[in-house]
N, C-alpha and C positions, 0 to 999 in steps of 0.2 A: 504494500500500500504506500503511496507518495505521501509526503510531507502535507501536500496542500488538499490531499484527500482524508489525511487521519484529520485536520483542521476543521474541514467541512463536517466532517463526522461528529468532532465535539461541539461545534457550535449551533451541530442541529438536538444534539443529547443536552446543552445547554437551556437549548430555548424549549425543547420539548419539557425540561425539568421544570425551568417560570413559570412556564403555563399550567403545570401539574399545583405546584404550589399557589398560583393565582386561583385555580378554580378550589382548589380546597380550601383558601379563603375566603372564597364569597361564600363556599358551602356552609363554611363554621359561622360564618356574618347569618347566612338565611338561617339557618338554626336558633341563633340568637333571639332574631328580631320574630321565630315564631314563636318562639318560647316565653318573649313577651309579649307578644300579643292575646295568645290562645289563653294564658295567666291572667292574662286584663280583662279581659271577656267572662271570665267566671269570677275574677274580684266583683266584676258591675256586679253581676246576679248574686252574688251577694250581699251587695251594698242594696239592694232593690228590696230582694226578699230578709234579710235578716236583719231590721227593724220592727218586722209583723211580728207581732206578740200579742198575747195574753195572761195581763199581772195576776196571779195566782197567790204571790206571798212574796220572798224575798227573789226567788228565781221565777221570770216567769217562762210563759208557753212560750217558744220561740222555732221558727225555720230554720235556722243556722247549720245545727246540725244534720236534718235533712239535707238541705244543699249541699255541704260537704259530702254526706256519705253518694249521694248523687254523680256530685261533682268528681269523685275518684275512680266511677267508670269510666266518666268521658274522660279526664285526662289521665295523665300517671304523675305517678307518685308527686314526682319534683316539681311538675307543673302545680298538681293540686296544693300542694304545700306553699308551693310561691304566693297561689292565688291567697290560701287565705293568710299568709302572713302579711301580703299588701291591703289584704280588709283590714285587720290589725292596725296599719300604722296609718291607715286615713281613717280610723275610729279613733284613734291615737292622737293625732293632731287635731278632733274637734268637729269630722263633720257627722253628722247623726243618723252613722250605720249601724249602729249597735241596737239592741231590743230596745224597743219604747219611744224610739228615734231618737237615741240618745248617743252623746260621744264623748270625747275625753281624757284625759288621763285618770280622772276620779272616777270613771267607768271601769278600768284596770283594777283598779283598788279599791274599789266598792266591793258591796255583798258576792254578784257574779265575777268579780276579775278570774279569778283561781279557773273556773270552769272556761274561760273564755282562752285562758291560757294551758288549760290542759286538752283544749283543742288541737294543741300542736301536735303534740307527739302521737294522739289519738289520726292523726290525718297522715301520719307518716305512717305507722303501723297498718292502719288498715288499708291506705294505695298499694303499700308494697308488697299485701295480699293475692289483693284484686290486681291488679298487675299481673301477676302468673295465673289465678283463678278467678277471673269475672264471674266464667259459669257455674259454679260452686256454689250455687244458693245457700245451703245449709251452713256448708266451711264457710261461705262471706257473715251471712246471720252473727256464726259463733264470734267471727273476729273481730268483727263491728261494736259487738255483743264488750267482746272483753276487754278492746279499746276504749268502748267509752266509759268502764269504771275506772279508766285514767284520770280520764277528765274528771268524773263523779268524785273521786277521792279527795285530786287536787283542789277542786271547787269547795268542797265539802270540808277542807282544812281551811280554804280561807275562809270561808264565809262564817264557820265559829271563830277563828281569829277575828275578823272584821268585825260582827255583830255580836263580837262575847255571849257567841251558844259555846254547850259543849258539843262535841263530836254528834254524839247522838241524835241531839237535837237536830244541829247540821243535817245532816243524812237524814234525819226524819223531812225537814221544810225543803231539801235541796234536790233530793235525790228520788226518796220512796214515791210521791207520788209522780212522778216522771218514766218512772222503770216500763211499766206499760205503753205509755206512749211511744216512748223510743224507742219500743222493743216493734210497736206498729212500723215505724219512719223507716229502721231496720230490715223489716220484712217488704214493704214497699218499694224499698233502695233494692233488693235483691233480687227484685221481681222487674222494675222497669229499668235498673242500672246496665242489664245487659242487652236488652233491647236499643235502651239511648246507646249504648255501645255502638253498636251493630251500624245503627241507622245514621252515627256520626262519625262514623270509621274515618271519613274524610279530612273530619275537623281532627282529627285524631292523630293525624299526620300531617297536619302542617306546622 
């Protein structure tokens, strides 16, 4: 091979390399920018539906959780989790997403903070479920089930800290008459989660 031929050679192994590495950056860019959008798109629905409530006591009825456990068929895990950490921080800074159409920082640290923050980890455990088993009704049920005595626990600590109940008490206003409902939201999420799956497979991959 000639000098001016091994030349051409690298310079086309070169440009062929830019372009490799150009297109796998816009890849990682499109990635990005769908990661936040499809994230954004289910913070709205949250910020829409988890205000509807009914004051019950110190915790009241609320959507929130429904949407979430909803919300972790359509997206996965990291998505789900972004979305609702960004409800999080625009309830956080005031505007009035939170049950009762309320917002704030004193909403964190009120009677519900604990529950609103033991949404987290409860949203990461059960996506990364549903993630490998959407169609597992039963297995989702269970996981959904024992994720949300995260939240219930953690809520249930502060809200005796917060309101000087003891535990008991806590768990009796917080928790016991809620068990049934969310065990409904629960069975509903496992029932339309993998159909909304199915039918948004689209949005699902952008």
């Amino acid at each position: 091979m000639t000098e001016k031929g091994g030349r051409q050679m690298s310079e086309q192994e070169n440009t062929a390399k830019r372009q490799r590495e150009t297109a796998n950056g816009r890849t990682a860019s499109d990635r990005r920018v769908k990661f936040m959008v499809t994230s954004a798109i289910m913070t709205a629905l949250l910020c829409v539906l988890g205000p509807l409530s009914l004051p019950i006591g110190p915790v009241p009825v609320s959507l929130t959780n429904l949407v979430i456990y909803l919300m972790l068929y359509i997206l996965d895990w990291k998505r789900g989790t972004a979305a609702y950490l960004l409800y999080l921080l625009i309830g956080l800074v005031g505007l009035p997403v939170f049950s009762g159409f309320t917002g704030g920082a004193a909403k964190l640290v009120g009677p519900t903070g604990g529950y609103l923050i033991g949404f987290i980890p409860m949203t990461i455990l059960i996506g990364l479920f549903v993630d490998r088993h959407a169609d597992k009704k039963i297995a989702c049920i269970i996981v959904m089930e024992a994720a949300t005595w995260i939240a219930y626990l953690l809520g249930t600590a502060w809200l005796a800290v917060s309101a000087h109940m003891t535990f008991s008490a806590a768990l009796a206003a917080g928790v016991i008459p809620f068990i049934a409902e969310d065990l409904a939201k629960m069975i509903l999420a496992a029932i339309l989660g993998p159909v909304l799956r199915s039918r948004l497979e689209r949005f699902r991959q952008i």
